[in-house]
C-alpha positions as CSV (number, residue, x, y, z in Angstrom):
1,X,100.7,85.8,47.6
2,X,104.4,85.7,48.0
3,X,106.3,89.2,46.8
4,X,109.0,89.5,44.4
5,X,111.3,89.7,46.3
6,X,110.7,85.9,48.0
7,X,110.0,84.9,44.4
8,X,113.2,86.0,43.2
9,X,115.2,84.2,46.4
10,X,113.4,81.1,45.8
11,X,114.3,81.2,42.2
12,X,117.7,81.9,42.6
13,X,118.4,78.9,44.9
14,X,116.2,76.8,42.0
15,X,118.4,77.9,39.5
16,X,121.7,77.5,41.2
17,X,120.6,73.6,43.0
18,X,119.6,72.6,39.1
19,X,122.7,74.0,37.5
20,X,125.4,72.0,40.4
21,X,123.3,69.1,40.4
22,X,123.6,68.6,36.3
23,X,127.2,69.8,36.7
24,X,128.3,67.1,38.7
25,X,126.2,64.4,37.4
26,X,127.8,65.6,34.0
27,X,131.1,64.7,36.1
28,X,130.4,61.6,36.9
29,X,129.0,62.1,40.4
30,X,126.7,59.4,41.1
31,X,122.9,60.8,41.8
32,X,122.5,60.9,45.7
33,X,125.9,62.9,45.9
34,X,125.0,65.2,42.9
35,X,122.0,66.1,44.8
36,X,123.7,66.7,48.2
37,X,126.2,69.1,46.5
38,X,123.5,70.7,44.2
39,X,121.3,71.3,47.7
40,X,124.0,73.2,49.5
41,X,124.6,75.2,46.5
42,X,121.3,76.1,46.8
43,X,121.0,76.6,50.5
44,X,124.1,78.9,50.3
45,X,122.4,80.9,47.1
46,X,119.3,81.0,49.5
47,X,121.7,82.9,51.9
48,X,123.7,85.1,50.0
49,X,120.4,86.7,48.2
50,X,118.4,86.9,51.3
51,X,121.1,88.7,52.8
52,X,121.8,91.0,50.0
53,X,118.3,91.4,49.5
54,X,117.8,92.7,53.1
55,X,120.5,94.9,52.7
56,X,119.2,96.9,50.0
57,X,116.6,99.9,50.8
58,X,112.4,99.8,50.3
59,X,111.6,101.8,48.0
């Protein structure tokens, strides 16, 4: 079973890939392109939360 933690990582990098990927096909961005951008978006969300998420104490 994954933790919350991992769940709330995963979801964060969901979120933020869906949200650039409709952003930029709302800007015109054809669909391969909209998906490259919206997938580094959510590599770099991946990132930042794992990182901040390590940084904080266990309760």
């Amino acid at each position: 079973m994954l933790s919350e933690r991992t769940l709330l990582t995963f979801l964060c990098a969901i979120i933020a890939t869906a949200i650039i990927t409709g952003l930029m096909l709302a800007d015109g961005a054809t669909w391969p392109n909209a998906l490259i951008v919206g997938l580094g978006a959510g590599g770099g969300t991946l990132i930042g939360v794992t990182s901040l998420i390590s940084k904080s104490k266990q309760p």
